[in-house]
ZAMARGU-4260 file (C-alpha; in steps of 0.2 Angstrom, whole numbers, plus 5000, padded with zeros to 4 digits):
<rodrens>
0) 4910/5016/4900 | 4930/5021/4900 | 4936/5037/4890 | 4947/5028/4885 | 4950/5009/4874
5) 4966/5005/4883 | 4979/4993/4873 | 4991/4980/4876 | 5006/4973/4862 | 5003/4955/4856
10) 5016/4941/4852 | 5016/4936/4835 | 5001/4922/4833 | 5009/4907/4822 | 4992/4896/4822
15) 4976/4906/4817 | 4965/4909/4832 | 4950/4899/4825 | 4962/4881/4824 | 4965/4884/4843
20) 4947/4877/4850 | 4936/4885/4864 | 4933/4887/4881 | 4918/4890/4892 | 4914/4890/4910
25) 4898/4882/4916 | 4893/4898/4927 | 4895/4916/4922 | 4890/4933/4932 | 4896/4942/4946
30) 4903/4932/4961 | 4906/4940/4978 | 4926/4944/4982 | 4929/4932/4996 | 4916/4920/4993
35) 4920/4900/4988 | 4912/4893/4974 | 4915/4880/4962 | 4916/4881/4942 | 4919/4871/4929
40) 4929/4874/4914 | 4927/4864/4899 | 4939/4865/4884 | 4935/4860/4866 | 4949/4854/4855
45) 4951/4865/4841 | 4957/4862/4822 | 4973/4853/4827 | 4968/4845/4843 | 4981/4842/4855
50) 4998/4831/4852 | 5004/4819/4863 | 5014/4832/4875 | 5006/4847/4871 | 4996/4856/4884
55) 4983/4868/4888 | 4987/4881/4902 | 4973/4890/4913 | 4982/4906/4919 | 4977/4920/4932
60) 4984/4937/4935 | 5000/4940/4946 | 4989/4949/4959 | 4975/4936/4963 | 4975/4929/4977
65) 4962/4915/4975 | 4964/4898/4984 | 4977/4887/4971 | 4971/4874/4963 | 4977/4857/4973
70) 4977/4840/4969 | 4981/4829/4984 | 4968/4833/4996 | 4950/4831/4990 | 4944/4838/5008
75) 4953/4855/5007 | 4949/4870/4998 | 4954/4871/4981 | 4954/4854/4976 | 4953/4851/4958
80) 4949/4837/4944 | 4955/4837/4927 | 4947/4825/4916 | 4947/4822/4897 | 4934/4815/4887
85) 4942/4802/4875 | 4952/4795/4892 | 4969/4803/4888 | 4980/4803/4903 | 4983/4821/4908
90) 4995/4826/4920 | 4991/4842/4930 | 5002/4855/4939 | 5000/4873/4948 | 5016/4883/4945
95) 5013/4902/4954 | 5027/4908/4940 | 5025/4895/4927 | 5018/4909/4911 | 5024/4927/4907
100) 5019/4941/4919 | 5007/4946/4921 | 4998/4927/4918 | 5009/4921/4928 | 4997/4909/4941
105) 4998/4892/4929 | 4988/4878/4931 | 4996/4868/4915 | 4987/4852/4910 | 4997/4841/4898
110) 4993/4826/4888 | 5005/4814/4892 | 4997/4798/4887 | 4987/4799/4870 | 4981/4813/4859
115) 4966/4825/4857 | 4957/4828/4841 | 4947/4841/4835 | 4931/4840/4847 | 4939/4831/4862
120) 4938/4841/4878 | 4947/4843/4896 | 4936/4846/4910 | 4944/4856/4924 | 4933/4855/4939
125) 4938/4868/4953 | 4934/4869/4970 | 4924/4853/4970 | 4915/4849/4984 | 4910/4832/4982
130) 4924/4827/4996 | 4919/4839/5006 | 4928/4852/5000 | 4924/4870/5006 | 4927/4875/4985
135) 4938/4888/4977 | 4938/4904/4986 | 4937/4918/4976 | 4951/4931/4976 | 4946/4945/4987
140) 4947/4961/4978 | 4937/4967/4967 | 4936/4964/4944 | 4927/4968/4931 | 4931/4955/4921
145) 4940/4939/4930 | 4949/4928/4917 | 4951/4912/4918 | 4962/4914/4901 | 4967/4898/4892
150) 4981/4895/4881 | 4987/4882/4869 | 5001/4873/4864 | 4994/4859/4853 | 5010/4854/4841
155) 5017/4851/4858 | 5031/4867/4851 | 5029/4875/4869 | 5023/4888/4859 | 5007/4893/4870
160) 4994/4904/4861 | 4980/4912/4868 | 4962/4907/4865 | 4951/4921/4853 | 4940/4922/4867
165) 4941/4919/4887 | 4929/4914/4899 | 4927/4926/4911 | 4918/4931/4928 | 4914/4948/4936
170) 4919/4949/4954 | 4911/4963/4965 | 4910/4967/4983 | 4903/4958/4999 | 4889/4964/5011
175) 4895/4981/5023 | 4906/4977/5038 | 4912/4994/5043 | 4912/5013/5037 | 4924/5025/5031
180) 4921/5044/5034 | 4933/5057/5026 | 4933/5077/5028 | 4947/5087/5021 | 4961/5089/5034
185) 4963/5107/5034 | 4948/5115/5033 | 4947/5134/5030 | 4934/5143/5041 | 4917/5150/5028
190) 4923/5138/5015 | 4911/5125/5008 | 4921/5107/5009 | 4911/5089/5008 | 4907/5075/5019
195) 4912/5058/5008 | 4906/5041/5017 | 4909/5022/5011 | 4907/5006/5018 | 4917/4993/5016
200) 4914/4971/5016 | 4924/4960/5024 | 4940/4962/5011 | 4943/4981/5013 | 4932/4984/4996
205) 4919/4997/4994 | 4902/4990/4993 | 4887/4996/4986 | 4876/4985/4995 | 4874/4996/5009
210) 4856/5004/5015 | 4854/5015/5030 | 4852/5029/5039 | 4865/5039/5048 | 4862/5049/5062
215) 4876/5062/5060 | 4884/5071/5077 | 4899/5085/5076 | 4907/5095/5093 | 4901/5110/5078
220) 4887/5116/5077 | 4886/5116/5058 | 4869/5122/5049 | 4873/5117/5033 | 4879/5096/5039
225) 4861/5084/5041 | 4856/5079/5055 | 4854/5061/5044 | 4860/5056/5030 | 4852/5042/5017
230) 4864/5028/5011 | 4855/5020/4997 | 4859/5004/4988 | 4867/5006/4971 | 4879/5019/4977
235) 4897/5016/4981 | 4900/5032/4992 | 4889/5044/4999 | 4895/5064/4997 | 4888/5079/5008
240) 4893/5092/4998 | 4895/5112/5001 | 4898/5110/5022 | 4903/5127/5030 | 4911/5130/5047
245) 4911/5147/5055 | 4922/5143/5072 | 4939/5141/5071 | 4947/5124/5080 | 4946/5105/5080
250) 4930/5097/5069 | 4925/5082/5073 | 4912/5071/5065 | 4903/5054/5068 | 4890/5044/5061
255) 4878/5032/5070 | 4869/5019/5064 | 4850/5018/5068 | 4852/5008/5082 | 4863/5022/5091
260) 4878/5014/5088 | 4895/5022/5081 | 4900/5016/5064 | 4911/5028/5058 | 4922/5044/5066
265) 4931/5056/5051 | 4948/5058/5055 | 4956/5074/5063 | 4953/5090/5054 | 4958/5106/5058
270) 4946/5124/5056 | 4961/5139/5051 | 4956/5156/5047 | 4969/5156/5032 | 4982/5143/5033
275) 4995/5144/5022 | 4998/5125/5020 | 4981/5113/5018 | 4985/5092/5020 | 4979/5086/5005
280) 4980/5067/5003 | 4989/5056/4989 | 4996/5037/4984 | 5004/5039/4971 | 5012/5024/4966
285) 4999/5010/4960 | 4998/4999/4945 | 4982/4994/4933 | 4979/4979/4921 | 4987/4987/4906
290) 5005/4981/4916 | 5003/4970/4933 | 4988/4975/4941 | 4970/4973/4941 | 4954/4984/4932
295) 4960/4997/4918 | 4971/5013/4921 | 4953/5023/4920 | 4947/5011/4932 | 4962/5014/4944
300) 4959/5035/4943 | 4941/5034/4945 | 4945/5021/4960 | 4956/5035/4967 | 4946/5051/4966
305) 4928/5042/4973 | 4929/5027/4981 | 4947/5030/4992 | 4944/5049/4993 | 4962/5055/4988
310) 4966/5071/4981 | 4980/5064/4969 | 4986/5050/4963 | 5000/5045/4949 | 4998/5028/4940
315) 5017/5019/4940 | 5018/5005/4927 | 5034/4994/4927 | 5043/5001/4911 | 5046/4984/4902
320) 5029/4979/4901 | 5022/4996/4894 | 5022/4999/4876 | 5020/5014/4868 | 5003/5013/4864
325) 4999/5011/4881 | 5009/5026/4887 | 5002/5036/4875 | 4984/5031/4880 | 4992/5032/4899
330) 4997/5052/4897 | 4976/5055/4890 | 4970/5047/4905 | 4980/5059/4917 | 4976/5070/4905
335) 4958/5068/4907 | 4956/5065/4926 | 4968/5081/4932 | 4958/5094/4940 | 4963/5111/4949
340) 4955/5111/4965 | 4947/5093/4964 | 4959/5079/4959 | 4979/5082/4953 | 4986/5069/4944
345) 5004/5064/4938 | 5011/5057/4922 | 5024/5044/4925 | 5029/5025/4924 | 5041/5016/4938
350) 5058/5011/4932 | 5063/4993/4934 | 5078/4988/4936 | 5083/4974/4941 | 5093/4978/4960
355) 5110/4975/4953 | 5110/4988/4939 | 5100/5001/4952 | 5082/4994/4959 | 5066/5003/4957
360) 5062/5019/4954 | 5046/5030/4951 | 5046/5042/4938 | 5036/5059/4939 | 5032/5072/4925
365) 5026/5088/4925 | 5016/5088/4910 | 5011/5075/4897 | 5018/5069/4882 | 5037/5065/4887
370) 5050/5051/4885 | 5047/5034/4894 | 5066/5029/4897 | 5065/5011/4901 | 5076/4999/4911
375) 5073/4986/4896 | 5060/4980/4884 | 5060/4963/4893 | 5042/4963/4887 | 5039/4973/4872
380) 5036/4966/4856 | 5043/4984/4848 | 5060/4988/4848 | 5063/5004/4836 | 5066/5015/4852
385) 5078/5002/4861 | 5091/5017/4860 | 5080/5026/4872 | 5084/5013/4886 | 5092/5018/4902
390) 5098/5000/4909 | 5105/5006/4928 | 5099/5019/4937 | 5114/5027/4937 | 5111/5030/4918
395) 5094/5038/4919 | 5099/5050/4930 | 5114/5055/4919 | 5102/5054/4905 | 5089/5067/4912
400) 5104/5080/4916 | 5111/5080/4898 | 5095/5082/4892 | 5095/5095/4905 | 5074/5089/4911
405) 5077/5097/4926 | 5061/5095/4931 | 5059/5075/4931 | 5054/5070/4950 | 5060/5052/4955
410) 5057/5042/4972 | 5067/5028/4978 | 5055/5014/4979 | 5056/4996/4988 | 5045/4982/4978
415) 5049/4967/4970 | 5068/4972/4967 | 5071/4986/4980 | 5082/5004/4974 | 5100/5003/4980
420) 5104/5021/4983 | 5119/5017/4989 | 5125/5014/4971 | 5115/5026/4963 | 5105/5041/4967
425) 5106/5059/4960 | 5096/5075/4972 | 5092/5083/4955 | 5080/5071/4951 | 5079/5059/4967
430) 5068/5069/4978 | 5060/5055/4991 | 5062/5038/4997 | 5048/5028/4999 | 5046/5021/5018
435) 5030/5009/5018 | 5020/5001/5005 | 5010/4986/5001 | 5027/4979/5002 | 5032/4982/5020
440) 5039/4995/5030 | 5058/5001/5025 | 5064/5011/5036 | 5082/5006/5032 | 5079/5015/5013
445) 5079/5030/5023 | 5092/5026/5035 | 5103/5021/5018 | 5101/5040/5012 | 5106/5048/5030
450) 5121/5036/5029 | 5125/5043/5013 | 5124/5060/5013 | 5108/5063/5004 | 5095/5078/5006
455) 5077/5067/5003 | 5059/5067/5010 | 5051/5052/5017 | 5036/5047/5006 | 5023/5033/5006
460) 5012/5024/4994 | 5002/5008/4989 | 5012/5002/4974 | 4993/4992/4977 | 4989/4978/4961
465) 4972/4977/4966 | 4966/4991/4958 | 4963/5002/4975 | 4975/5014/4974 | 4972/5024/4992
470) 4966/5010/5000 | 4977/4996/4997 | 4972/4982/5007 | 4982/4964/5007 | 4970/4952/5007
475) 4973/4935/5006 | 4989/4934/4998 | 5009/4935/5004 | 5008/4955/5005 | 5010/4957/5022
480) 5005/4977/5025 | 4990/4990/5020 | 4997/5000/5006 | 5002/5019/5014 | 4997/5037/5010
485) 5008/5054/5007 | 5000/5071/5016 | 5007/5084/5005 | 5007/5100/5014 | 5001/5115/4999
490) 4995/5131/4998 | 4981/5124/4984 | 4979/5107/4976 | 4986/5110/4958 | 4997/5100/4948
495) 5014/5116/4952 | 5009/5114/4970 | 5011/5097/4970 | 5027/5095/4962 | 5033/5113/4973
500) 5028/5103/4987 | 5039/5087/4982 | 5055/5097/4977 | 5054/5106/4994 | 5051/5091/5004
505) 5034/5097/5012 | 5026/5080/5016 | 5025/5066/5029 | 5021/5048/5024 | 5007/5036/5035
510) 5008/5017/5035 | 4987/5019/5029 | 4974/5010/5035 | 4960/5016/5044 | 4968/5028/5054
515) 4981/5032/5040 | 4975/5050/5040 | 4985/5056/5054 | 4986/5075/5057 | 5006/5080/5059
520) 5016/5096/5062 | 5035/5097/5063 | 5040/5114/5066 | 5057/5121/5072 | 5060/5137/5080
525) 5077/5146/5080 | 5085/5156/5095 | 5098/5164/5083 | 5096/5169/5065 | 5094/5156/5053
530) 5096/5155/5032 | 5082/5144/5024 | 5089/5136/5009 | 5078/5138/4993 | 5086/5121/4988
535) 5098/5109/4990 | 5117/5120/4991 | 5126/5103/4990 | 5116/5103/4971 | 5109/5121/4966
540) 5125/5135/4963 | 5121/5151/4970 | 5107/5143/4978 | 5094/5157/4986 | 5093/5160/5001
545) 5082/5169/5015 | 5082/5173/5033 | 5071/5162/5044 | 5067/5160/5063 | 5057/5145/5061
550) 5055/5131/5049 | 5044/5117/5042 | 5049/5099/5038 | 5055/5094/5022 | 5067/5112/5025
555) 5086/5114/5024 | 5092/5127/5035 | 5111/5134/5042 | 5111/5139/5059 | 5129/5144/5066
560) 5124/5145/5083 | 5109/5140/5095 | 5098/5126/5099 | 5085/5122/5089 | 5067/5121/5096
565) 5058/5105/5088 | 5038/5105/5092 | 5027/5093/5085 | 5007/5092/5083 | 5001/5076/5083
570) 4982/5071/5081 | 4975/5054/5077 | 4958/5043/5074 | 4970/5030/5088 | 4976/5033/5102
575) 4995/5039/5101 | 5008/5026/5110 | 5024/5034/5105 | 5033/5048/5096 | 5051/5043/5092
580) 5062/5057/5088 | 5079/5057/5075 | 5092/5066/5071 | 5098/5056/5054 | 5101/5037/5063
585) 5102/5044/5079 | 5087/5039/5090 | 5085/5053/5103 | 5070/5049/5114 | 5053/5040/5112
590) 5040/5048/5119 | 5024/5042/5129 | 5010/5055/5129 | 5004/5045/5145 | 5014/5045/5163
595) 5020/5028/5173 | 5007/5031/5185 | 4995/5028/5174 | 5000/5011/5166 | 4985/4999/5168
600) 4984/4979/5164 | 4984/4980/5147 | 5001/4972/5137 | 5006/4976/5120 | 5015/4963/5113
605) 5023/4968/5094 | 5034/4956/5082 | 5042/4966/5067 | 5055/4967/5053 | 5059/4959/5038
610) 5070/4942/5033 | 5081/4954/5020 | 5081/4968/5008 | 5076/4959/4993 | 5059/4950/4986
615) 5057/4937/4998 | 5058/4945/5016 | 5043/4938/5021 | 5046/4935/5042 | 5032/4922/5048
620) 5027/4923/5067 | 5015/4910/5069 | 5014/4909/5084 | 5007/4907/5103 | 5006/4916/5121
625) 5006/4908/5136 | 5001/4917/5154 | 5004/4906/5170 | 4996/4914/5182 | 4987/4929/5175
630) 4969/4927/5163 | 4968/4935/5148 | 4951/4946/5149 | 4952/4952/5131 | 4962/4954/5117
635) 4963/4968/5100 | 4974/4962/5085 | 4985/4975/5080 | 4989/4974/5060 | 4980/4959/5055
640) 4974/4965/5039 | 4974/4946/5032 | 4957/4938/5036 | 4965/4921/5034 | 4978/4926/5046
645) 4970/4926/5064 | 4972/4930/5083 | 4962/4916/5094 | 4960/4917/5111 | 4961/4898/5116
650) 4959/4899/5133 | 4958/4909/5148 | 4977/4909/5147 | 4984/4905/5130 | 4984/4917/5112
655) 4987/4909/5095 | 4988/4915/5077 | 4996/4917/5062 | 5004/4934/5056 | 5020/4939/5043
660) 5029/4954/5044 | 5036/4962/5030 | 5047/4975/5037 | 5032/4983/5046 | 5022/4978/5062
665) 5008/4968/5071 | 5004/4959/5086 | 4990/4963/5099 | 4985/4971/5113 | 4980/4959/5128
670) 4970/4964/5145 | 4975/4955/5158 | 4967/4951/5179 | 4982/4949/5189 | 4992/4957/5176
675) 5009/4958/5185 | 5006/4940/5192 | 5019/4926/5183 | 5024/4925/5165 | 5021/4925/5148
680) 5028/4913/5136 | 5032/4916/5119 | 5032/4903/5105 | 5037/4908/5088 | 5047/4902/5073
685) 5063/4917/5080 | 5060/4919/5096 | 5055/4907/5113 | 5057/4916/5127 | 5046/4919/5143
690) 5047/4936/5151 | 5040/4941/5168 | 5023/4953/5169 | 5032/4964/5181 | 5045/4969/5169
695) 5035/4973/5156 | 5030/4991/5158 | 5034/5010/5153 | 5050/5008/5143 | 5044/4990/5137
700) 5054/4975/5133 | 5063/4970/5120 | 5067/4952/5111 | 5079/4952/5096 | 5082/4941/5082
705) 5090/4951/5071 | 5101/4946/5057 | 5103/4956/5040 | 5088/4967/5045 | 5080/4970/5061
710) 5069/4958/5069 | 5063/4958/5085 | 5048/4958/5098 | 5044/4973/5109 | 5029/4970/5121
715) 5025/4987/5136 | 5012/4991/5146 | 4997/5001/5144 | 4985/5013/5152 | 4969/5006/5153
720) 4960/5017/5145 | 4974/5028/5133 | 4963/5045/5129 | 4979/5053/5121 | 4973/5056/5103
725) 4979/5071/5103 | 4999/5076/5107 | 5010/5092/5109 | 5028/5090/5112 | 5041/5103/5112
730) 5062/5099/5115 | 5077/5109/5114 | 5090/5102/5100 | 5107/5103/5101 | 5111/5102/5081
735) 5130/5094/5078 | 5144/5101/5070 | 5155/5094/5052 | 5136/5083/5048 | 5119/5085/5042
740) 5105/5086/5057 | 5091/5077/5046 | 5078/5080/5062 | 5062/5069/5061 | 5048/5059/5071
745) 5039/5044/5068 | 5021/5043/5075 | 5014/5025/5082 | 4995/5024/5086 | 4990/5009/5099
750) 4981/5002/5084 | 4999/4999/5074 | 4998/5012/5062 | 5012/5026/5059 | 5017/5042/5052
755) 5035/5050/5047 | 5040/5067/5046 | 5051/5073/5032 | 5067/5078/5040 | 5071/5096/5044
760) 5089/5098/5038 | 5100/5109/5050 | 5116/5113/5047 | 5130/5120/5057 | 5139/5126/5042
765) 5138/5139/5025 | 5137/5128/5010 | 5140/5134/4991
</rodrens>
């Protein structure tokens, strides 16, 4: 049971329901994400029947990524039949965008030959099998209730109305493939904190069709933590509640299953005395049912809290699909689930503009009840508030200042259309840009705002449609990346910390995934006097000030003379390949934690980047790797997150596989026997080049193919065995004069994923 009945607007119905006939599946139930099957829909002509030229339409959500229905090849999956039972011809099409968003995937079945009347039917058949067919696979996230919604047009008006009532599936999760264990990040010593386990199925789902029993192993010794732990089937997650550590220092915790095997590890936490900053985890950028994704807004929060394990989340709606009734029911579910000390939760929608008048952005409140300023009403019935409209981006800002809602939080977001900040953006308001999503990885949003001029932290989140806010996985579909997390560093988990923490830039953003919980610490120490910066002086007059020595990212700080020390703590579930440090667009140094000596026969080879800024940046690698003279002894995807999208070994001396960047990375690691012997010969859709072993090593090698945005190859060399989870580097910055010095790192683990720092801001000189 929800809290809350959630609501939708309607188009005005010009034919009464029960005139527009029926629909009904021959099998009903729950279905395993993932799995192929084969249904069949029958459709019963209603009052009017079907004109010659009218149509039904089959429609699917925006998010699914179930095989498409195809008519050529009866062998392949999906194939489907479409037959009506008074031998009307009927011409069938699949159109991914052929119905209003969010049912947008459109099978549409028209009569083209003949007529229906009242009691003729059309059989759609999908995923048959008599061919030899594998069937229909099944989207591979999870669904209460999986539509397979039918609509009408039988005047042949093009006027399609929905059916009274849908035919409709449940789809849950597969059998356990691997385990996820999460402790808090910063743990205070005497402090009881909990132990929350999950496993997963093949699709990145939480199951509950787990059964076992965990043998449970810390470098603690910790009375109050089992020494087993019972997971029983039924339950989604497991949660070891009221854990105290007495010894101060790096906890770690791992899980075997009975057989003595490892299943799980937690990721890094730390045991302080009293920190004064705790990591607490959020994605706060998703969407649910009500707008374009999947399962209902209470769904997605209770998603959020206990099954991805996050400490706050937000719930961002594109604006000209939600209607007031929804936002109103929206702001009692935030309402509802925010919790001091437990779970923090935002009110807020995303703002959709289209790129031109401004691109995306995500609106934060502090409170409920406020004003939904929308880029349009594209989708909404209602118009009496049309004057509350903000149609560019430039406008909402100017909007929330003469209304003087100081306290409106907004990040620069990169989806669907992508925020141009170089047109519009106001610090007021515009605390963050978002790096990595579901979408890809943008690094060049951040590099836009350097360029620019502007004081932002670096933020990222899911902006998931699957209904897995925290742990956003891509599936089967064009999204090419794991949705990403925030680590929002904060005294206490409260609603005022979290927004403190924003407005002061104390976070770091991860790429996610299953080492998405990286710990990071940016410090910077000062050999002369410095003045932190209470804000922004370029925004705030007679902006507060206070005498520093050292400082945290996300800070703004003036330093007349002197280096700056920069030291940075890094700790991982991977092992850590790089640490890349900035000052704004300037790349300083990358970082190895391991020495030359110590390079092995291991090769990384990584494609990355992004086609352009816009929707369709999609960058296909399909490709292949040829050794001539070394064997490939093994070899570990990196990033392949797409179960469809695989890397073969195809012989002792040849790689293939099929992978898609979307501004992020992927490739693999490959061990090699004669690994400096000969050549290896890519082949990809960008690049063909071979490249000798012996020039790949420390510093790597790099192959561009770069056009609007960058896209390149980088393959290095390896230690055999890289132990270097844990990293400590300390260098001496020379900060410059007449700019900004927005100092930051960016983390990459061995197994692709990443972490960014907020900047620290240092300037040379006294502003305001």
């Amino acid at each position: 049971m929800t809290p809350f009945e959630l609501h939708n607007g309607s188009l005005r119905e010009p034919i009464p329901k029960e005139f527009l006939g029926s629909a009904i599946l021959d099998r009903t139930g729950e279905f395993e994400a993932g799995s192929y099957q084969s249904f069949t829909l029958k459709y019963t002509a209603g009052r009017f029947g079907i004109d010659d030229s009218g149509s039904i339409r089959i429609v699917f959500r925006f998010a699914t990524d179930q095989t498409n229905p195809q008519f050529d090849d009866p062998s392949a999956p999906g194939f489907t039949e479409v037959i009506a039972s008074n031998n009307a011809v009927l011409q069938a099409r699949f159109d991914p965008k052929g119905n209003i968003r969010p049912w947008d995937r459109t099978l549409q079945i028209k009569v083209v030959k003949g007529f229906m009347k009242e009691g003729d039917t059309i059989t759609v058949r999908f995923g048959v099998t008599d061919h030899g067919g594998a069937g229909m696979r099944l989207q591979t996230f999870c669904e209460n209730r999986y539509e397979f919604r039918v609509l009408v047009d039988p005047i042949a008006t093009y006027n399609f109305q929905t059916l009274p009532e849908q035919p409709a599936i449940s789809i849950v999760p597969g059998a356990p493939k691997t385990w996820v264990a999460v402790i808090p990040s910063t743990i205070t010593r005497g402090e009881p904190f909990s132990l929350k386990i999950k496993a997963e199925d093949d699709w990145g789902n939480p199951t509950n069709k787990a059964a076992t029993r965990l043998k449970v192993k810390s470098n603690r010794t910790i009375k109050t933590l089992p020494d087993f732990i019972e997971v029983k089937t039924g339950d989604f997650a497991t949660i070891i509640s009221d854990i105290i550590v007495s010894i101060i220092g790096p906890l770690e915790i791992s899980l075997y299953a009975p057989d003595g095997s490892l299943v799980a590890t937690c990721n890094p936490a730390f045991v302080s005395e009293t920190p004064d900053f705790k990591s607490y985890w959020g994605d706060l950028h998703g969407q649910s049912e009500e707008t374009l994704g999947t399962n209902n807004a209470t769904d997605y929060f209770e998603f959020g809290r206990d099954r991805a394990f996050l400490d706050a989340c937000a719930h961002q709606g594109n604006d000209f699909q939600m209607t007031d009734t929804f936002w109103k029911d929206l702001n009692r579910v935030t309402s509802y689930f925010n919790e001091d000390g437990r779970y923090v939760t935002l009110p807020g929608y995303e703002w959709s503009g289209n790129t031109a008048l401004g691109g995306d952005r995500n609106v934060y409140f502090p409170v409920e009840g406020r004003t939904m300023r929308r880029s349009s009403h594209a989708l909404i019935e209602d118009q009496s508030d049309l004057d509350t409209d903000c149609h560019t981006a430039g406008e909402l800002f100017k909007t929330f200042a003469n209304n003087k809602e100081w306290d409106v939080i907004c990040f620069a977001h990169c989806g669907g259309r992508y925020a141009d900040i170089t047109t519009a953006h106001d610090g007021r308001f515009e605390k963050s840009v978002e790096v990595h999503s579901a979408w890809g990885t943008f690094e060049w949003l951040v590099q836009d705002a350097f360029k620019n001029g502007y004081r932002v932290g670096i933020v990222a989140n899911s902006d998931g449609h699957k209904g897995r806010p925290g742990a956003s996985y891509p599936g089967a579909g064009w999204f090419g990346a794991v949705g990403g997390l925030t680590c929002f560093l904060m005294p206490e988990l409260t609603r005022s910390s979290l927004i403190d923490c924003i407005n002061t830039r104390h976070h770091y953003a991860t790429s996610g995934g299953p080492s998405g919980r990286i710990r990071l610490q940016v410090l910077m120490s000062f050999d002369e006097p410095a003045t932190l910066y209470l804000d922004d002086p370029l925004l705030a007059k007679n902006c507060k000030t206070k005498p520093c020595y050292q400082a945290m990212m996300g800070d703004i700080v003036y330093l007349p003379a002197g280096a700056a020390h920069l030291k940075v703590s890094v700790d991982a579930a991977a092992p850590v390949v790089s640490v890349d440090i900035f000052n704004g667009t300037d790349h300083l140094e990358c970082y190895h934690p391991y020495e030359e000596s110590e390079l092995g026969d291991r090769i990384t080879v990584l494609w990355e980047g992004a086609e352009y800024r816009g929707r369709f940046r999609a960058v296909p690698w399909d490709g292949s790797a040829h050794f001539d003279k070394a064997t490939i002894t093994s070899a570990v995807p990196v990033n392949f997150f797409n179960q469809d999208k695989k890397l073969d070994i195809t012989s002792s001396s040849d790689l293939g596989w099929q992978s898609v960047t979307t501004g992020n990375l992927a490739g693999f690691v490959t061990k090699l026997k004669d690994s400096k012997s000969g050549s290896i010969t890519l082949k990809t859709p960008l690049i063909n080049e071979s490249v000798k072993l012996i020039d790949i090593g420390y510093e790597g090698k790099f192959l561009d193919a770069s056009d609007i945005l960058p896209r390149r190859i980088q393959m290095f060399r390896l230690p055999d065995d890289n132990l270097h989870t844990s990293v400590r580097i300390e260098r001496k910055l020379e900060p410059k004069m007449g700019r900004d010095n927005p100092f930051y790192v960016r983390i990459t683990l061995e197994d692709g994923t990443q972490a960014w720092s907020s900047p620290i801001y240092i300037l040379r000189e006294i502003e305001n």
